[in-house]
N, C-alpha and C positions, 0 to 999 in steps of 0.2 A: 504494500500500500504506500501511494507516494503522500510524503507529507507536504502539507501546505500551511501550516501554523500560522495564526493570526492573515489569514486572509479566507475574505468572500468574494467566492464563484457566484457571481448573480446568470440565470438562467431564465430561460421562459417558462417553463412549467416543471410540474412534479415528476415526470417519466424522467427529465432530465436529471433530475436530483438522484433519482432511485438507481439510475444507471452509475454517474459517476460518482455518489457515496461510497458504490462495492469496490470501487481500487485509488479512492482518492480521499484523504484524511483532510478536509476543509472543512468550515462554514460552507453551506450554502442558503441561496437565495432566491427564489421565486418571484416573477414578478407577473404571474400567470397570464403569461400573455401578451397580447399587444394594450391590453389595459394597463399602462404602468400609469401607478397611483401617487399623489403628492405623498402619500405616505411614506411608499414605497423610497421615494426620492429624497423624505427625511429619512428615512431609516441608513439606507447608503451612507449618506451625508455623516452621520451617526458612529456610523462602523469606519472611517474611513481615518475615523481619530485615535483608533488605535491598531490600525493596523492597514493591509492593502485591498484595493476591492478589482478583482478582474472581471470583466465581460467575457461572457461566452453564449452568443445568440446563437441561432440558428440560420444557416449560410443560404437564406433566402430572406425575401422582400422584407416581409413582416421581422424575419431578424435584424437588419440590417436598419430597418426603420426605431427600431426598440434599442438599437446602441448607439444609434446618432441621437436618438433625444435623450438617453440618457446621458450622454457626453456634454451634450447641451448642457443641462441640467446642473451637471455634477463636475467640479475639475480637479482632476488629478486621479481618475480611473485608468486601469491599465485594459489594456484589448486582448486577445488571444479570438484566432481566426482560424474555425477547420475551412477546408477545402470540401467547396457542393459537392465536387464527384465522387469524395470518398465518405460522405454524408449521406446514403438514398439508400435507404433498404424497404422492401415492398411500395415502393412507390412515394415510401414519404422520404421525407427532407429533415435532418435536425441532429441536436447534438445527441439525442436520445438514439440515432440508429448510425453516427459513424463509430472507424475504428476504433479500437482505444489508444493507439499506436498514433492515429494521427490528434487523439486529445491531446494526447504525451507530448507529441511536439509540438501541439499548437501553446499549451501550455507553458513549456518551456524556451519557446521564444515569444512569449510577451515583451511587446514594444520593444523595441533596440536598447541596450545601455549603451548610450554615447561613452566611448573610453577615449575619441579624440577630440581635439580640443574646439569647440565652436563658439567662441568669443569672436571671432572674425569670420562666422555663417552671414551670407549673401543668402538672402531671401530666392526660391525661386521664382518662377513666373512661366506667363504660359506660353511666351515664345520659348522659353528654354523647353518646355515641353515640344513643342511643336519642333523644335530644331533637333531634339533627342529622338524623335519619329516616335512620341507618344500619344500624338493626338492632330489630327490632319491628314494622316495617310493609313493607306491601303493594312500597309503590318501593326499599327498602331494600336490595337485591342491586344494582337497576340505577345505587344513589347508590354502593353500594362500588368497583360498576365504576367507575363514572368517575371516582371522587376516585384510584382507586387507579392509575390510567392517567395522570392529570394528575398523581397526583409520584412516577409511574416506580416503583411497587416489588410487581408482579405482584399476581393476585387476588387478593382476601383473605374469608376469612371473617369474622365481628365480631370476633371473640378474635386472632387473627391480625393485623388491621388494626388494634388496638386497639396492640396490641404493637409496630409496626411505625411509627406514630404517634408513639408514647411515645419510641421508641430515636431517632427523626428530630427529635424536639421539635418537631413540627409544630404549632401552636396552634389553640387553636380557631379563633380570630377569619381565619384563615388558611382553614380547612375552610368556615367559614360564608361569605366570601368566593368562594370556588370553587363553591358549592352554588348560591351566587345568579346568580352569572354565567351557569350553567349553561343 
């Protein structure tokens, strides 16, 4: 069982809970649903004082819509993103039906730890996207996928991954590096 001490795994519903309680030692948290409640948002808020609160939606709409407003909401939560295609079993979608292998690493690369130094981070922008062939051209979805799988923080759209970017201080010269390797 992986330990998580002093951290809440907020989830959409209970299936979710009952799966990853059997090999994951955290808090967890329910926010059943796309109904997240101001409650819900003081209680985070709450927990977040003593200890770490990670997201982990479900790698579709209604997930993705419940950790942007919770981000909204709340600052200083961490993210952890599975990937949809090893998220579907019978047909559904969720953190309740992927592997546990890909929990484990979504889990374990929560948000980047910046170990260099960005006091002298340049803001991106979206010509630097559009010059990087992330958005305006033909390969431009399949470059988002993969830069956005290489630093762990679920799909993104240009404006979305734009933002996502920026908040990570991820640099360019970092993007263009991973582009090329690719």
């Amino acid at each position: 069982m992986i330990d998580f001490h002093n951290t809440l795994i907020v989830v959409e519903g209970k299936t979710d809970i009952a799966y990853l309680s059997s090999f994951i030692d955290a808090d967890f948290y329910s926010v059943n649903g796309s109904a997240v409640s101001e409650s819900d948002v003081n209680f985070i808020k709450e927990y977040l004082k003593k200890g770490d609160v990670v997201v982990l939606t479900d790698p579709d709409f209604p997930g993705k819509k419940i950790r942007n407003y919770l981000n909204q909401q709340i600052e200083g939560l961490k993210n952890a993103y599975v990937r949809k295609e090893l998220s579907i079993k019978r047909h559904k979608v969720g953190v309740a039906e992927c592997d546990k292998n890909e929990i484990m690493n979504a889990l374990q690369n929560i948000e980047l730890i910046r170990k260099t130094d960005t006091s002298n981070y340049s803001p991106l922008t979206t010509k630097d996207l559009i010059e990087l062939r992330l958005t305006g051209c033909e390969e431009a979805t399949s470059n988002r996928k993969a830069l956005s799988e290489n630093f762990h923080i679920g799909f993104n759209n240009a404006k979305s991954l734009l933002k996502k970017l920026n908040m990570l201080k991820i640099t360019r010269k970092e993007i263009e590096e991973f582009l090329n390797a690719k």
